[in-house]
N, C-alpha and C positions, 0 to 999 in steps of 0.2 A: 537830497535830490529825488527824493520819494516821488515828487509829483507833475515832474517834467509833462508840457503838453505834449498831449500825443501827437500833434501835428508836428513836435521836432523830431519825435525819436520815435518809430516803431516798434513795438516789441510781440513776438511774435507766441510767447505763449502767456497774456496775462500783460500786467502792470508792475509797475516797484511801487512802494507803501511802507510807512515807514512801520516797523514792527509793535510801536506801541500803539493805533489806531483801532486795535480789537481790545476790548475789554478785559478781555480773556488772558491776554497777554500782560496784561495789569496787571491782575490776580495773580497769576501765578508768577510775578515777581514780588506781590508785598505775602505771600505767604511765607517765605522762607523768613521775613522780615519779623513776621509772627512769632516763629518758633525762634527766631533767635531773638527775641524778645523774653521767650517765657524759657528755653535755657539758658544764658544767664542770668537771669533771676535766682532758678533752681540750683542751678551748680555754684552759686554766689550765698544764698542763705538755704539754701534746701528746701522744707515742707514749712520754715517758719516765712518762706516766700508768700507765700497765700494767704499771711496773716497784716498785711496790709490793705486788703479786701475790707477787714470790719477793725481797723487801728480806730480811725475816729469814731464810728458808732457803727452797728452791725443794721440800720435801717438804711445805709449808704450801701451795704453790698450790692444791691444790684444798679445803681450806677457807677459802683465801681469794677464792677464788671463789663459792662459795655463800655468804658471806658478806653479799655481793653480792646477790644473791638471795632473801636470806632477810630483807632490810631490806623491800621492799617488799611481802613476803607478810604482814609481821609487821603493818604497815600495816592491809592488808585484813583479818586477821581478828580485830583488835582492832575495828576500827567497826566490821564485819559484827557480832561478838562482843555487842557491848552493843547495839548497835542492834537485835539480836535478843532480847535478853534482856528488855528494854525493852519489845518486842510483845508477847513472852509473858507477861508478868507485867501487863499491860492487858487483853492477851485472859482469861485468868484473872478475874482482879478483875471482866473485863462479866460472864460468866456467875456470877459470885459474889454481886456485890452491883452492878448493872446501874444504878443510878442515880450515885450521887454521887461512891463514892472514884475510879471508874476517870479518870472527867474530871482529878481532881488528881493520878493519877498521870502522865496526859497530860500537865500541866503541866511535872511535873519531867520527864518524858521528852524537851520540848522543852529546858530546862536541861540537861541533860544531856546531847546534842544538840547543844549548843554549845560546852559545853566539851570533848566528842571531836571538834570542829572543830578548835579552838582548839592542841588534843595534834598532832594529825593535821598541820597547817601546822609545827607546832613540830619536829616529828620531823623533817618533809621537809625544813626549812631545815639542820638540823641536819647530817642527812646529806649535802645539797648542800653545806655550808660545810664540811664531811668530806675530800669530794671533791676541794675548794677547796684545801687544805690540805696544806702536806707533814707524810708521815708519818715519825717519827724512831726 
């Protein structure tokens, strides 16, 4: 209900929003997703973790470093992505027709909402159980 028209509801210091539409707030949810990426890794095989970096040839290390890297960006700009998209096509819809669809698109936006929760946790387990895991 982030994005109720303001012509229903007044609110008197500010707006409601839903928490994931700052970037910022992205980050600093696939961060933690980071480190638990690279602790269990570590506390799974220790310093012989980093030796996955150059298993197949050590002219792969630096894509498989960013690899690394590009797990939890992928994260944030998939929520940010739809969670953005999701506003604007609300914000659209109030100035279009200001009574009735925009509410129902609110609905499925909260549906939708959940199930990039739902992705989001999946992804992270994934990669954690990744990390978990020898690579062959």
């Amino acid at each position: 209900m982030a994005l109720l028209p303001r012509k229903i509801i007044q609110l008197p210091h500010g707006e409601l929003a839903a928490p994931t539409n700052d970037i910022n707030t992205i980050v600093a949810l696939a961060l933690p997703t980071s480190v638990a990426y690279f602790y269990a890794g570590l506390s799974k095989k220790g310093l012989g973790y980093f030796g996955k970096y150059i298993q197949s040839t050590p002219i792969h290390l630096p894509i498989n470093i960013l690899d690394d890297f590009i797990k939890p960006l992928s994260l944030c700009f998939r929520l940010f992505g739809n969670i953005l998209a999701n506003e604007l096509v609300v914000v659209v819809l109030v100035f279009l027709v200001p009574s009735v669809v925009p509410i129902a698109v609110m609905f499925l936006g909260l549906f939708t909402s959940g199930i990039q929760a739902l992705i989001i946790a999946t992804l992270a387990a994934a990669y954690i159980g990744e990390s978990m895991e020898g690579h062959h």
